[in-house]
Each structure stands twice: as C-alpha cells, then as structure tokens.
C-alpha positions in Angstrom: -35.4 -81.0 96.1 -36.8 -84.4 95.5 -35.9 -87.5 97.7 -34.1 -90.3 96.4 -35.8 -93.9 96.5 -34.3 -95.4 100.2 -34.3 -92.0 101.7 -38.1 -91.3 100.1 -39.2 -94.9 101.3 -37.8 -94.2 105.2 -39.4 -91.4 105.4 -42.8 -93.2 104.4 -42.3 -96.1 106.5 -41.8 -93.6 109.3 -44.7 -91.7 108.6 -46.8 -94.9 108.1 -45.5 -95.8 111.4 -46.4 -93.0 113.4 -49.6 -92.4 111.7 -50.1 -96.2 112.7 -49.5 -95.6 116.2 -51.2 -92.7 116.8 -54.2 -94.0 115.2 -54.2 -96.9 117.4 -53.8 -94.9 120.9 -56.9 -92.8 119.9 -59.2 -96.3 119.5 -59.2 -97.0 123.0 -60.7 -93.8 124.4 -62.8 -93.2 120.6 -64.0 -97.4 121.1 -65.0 -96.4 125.0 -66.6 -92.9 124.4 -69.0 -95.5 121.8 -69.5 -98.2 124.5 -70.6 -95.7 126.5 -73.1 -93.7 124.3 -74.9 -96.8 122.5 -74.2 -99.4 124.5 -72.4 -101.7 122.4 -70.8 -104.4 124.6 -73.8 -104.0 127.2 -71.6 -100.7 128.6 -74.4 -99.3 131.0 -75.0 -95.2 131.4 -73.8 -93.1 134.0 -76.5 -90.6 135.0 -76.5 -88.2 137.9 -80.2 -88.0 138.7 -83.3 -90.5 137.8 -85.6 -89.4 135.2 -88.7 -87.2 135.9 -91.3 -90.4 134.8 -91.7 -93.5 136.7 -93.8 -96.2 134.2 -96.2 -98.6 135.6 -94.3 -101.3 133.6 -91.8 -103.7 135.0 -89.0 -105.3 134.2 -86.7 -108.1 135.9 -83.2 -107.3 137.0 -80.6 -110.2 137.8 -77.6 -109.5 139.5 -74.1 -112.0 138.6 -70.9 -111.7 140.4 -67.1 -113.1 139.1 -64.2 -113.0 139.9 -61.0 -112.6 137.8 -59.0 -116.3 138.3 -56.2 -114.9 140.3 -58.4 -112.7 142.7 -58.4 -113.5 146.1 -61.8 -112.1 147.1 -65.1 -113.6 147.4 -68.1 -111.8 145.6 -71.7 -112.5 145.0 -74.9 -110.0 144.7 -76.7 -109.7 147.7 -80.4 -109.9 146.1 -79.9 -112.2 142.9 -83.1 -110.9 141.2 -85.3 -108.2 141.7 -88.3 -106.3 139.2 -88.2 -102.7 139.2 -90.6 -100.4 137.9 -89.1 -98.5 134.5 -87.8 -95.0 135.3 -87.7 -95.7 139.1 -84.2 -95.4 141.2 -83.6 -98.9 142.2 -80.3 -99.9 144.9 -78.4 -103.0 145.3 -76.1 -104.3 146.9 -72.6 -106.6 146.2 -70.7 -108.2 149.2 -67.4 -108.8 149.1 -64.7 -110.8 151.9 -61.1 -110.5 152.0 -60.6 -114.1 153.2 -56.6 -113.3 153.4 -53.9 -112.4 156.1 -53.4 -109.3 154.0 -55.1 -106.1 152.3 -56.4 -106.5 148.9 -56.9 -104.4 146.4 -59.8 -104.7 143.4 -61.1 -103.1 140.2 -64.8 -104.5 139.0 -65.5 -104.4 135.4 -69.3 -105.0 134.3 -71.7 -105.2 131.6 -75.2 -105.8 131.3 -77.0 -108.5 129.1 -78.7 -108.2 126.4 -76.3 -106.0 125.2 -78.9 -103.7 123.4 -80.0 -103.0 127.3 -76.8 -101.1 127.9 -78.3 -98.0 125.9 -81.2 -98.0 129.1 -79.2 -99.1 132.2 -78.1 -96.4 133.8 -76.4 -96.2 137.3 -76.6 -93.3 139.6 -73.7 -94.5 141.9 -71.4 -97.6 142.1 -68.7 -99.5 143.8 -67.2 -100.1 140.7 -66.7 -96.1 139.8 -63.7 -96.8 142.6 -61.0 -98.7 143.4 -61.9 -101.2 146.4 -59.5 -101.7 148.9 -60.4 -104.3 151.7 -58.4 -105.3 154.9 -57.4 -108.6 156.1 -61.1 -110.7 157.1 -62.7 -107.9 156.1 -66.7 -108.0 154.4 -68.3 -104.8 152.8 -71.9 -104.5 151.2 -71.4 -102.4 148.4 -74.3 -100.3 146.6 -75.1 -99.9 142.9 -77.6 -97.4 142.4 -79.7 -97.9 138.6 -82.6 -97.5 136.8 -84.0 -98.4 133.7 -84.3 -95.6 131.3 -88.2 -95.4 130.0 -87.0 -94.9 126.6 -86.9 -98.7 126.4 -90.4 -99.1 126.2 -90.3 -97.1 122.5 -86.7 -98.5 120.6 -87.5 -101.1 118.9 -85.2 -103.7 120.4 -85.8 -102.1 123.9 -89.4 -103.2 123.8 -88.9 -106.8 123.7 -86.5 -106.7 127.0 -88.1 -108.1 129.5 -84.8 -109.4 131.6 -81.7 -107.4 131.8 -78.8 -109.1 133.7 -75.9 -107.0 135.6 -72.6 -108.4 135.8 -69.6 -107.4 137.9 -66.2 -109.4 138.1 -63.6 -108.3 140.2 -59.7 -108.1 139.4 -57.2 -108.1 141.5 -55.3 -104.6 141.3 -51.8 -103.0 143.0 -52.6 -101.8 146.3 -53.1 -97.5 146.6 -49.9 -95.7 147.0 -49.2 -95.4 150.6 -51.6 -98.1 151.8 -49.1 -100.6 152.5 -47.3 -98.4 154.8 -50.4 -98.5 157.0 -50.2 -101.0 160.0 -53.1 -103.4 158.8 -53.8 -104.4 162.8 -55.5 -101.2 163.5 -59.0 -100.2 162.3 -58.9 -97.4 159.1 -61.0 -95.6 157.1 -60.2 -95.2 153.8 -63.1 -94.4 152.5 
C-alpha cells in the first residue's frame, strides 16, 4: 500500500524530526568524548597514576582563576606560576571564600591554553571533578594534582610549548539535596 502525498510528507517530516533530535542529543556526549581524547578546546586528561619517566626538561605552568558574573565566591590560584619537570606529579592549590551570610554552592569549568596542550595535561585529582559546597565565611585551599605528559616533547606542536596556562572559573550551582536543611551555625563535614 502506497502513501498518499500529505500523509507520505507527515510521515517524513516526522522522521526528519526525530532523526534531527536524536542526532543532536548524541553531539554533546560524542563532542565531549573528542574534547577529552585530543584536546580540542584545551580539555585536559584525566589519568590515575603519573607516567613511569620523569624528563629533565621543563616547562612553565600558570595558574588563572574566574568567576562566572553572578557567583558570589572569591577565587584565585594560590601559586600563580610554577615550572615543573615533564612527566613529574606536580600539586596546586585554588582558594576559594564564601564572603556571604549563607552556603554556596559551585561547579569549576577549565581549560588549558594553548589549546594543543590539552592532549598533555593531565590531572591526577581535582576540585573541579566535584561539586564544591562552602559555608557562610568559609575559605578552602583546594588541590589539583597534574603533570605534563612527556609525549609533548615528540608531537610536533607539543614541542614548541614552552608555557601552558590552567584556567578554572567557577559557577554558581543549586545547593546539594538536603544541604539546606542543615543548620549552617554548626560546624559540618561534607566532605
């Protein structure tokens, strides 16, 4: 049985529609599972464990804190600037102050610059792996945990990286489920 022109061209648009749509909820993970494995966008590496060789070669790390315009927070790298031997577990630390009468909530997003140096920065542990939930004057130092993969020294972009800059910024996120409930006058350890 053959479909008749509006029926036939429904059917289409339908199909078009939810071909459309389903195509278009698969970027985002597909466009972050790329990020992640070349580095486009300066995405950095997760790794659980630093590489087995340590170069003599250096390179300069630079560390930028933001925040997002409507959070509350203040944020800034500890150390702006350090050089780290290439291959070599390296650990820095972010502060961050709830100046507010009230408990805060905050997501970091980052990337690293040049972007081709997300494909070699990789971080072992992070503050921004977790939501960060600070209490009313409270101020945290919060470790990232990196190293530059020696693999840099032989791409041929890598090689000519001689400064790789980390950026966080901070947004502003709904509080934890059941963390409002708590009374905010008594010491807690969400952690």
């Amino acid at each position: 049985m053959a479909l008749s022109g509006p029926k036939k061209t429904v059917i289409q648009t339908v199909g078009v529609v939810v071909l459309m749509g389903g195509l278009a909820w698969a970027s985002v993970p597909f466009y972050d599972w790329f990020c992640r494995v070349t580095g486009f966008g300066g995405v950095t590496g997760v790794s659980e464990v630093a590489p087995d060789e340590v170069l003599e070669q250096t390179i300069t790390v630079r560390f930028d804190g933001s925040l997002n315009g409507q959070m509350p927070w203040e944020f800034a790298p500890v150390e702006r600037e350090m050089t780290v031997r290439i291959g070599e577990t390296n650990l820095a630390f972010y502060e961050a102050h709830n100046p507010t009468d009230k408990p805060v909530a905050g997501q970091a997003a980052y990337n690293v610059t040049p972007y081709q140096a997300g494909a070699f920065f990789e971080k072992i542990a992070c503050f921004c792996f977790e939501e960060q939930v600070l209490a009313p004057g409270e101020t945290v130092q919060m470790p990232v945990s990196f190293y530059v993969d020696p693999e840099i020294v032989d791409d041929r972009e890598g090689q000519y990286i001689h400064t790789i800059t980390l950026s966080y910024t901070f947004y502003e996120i709904d509080l934890p489920e059941g963390y409002a409930a708590l009374d905010t006058d008594q010491p807690t350890d969400l952690n």
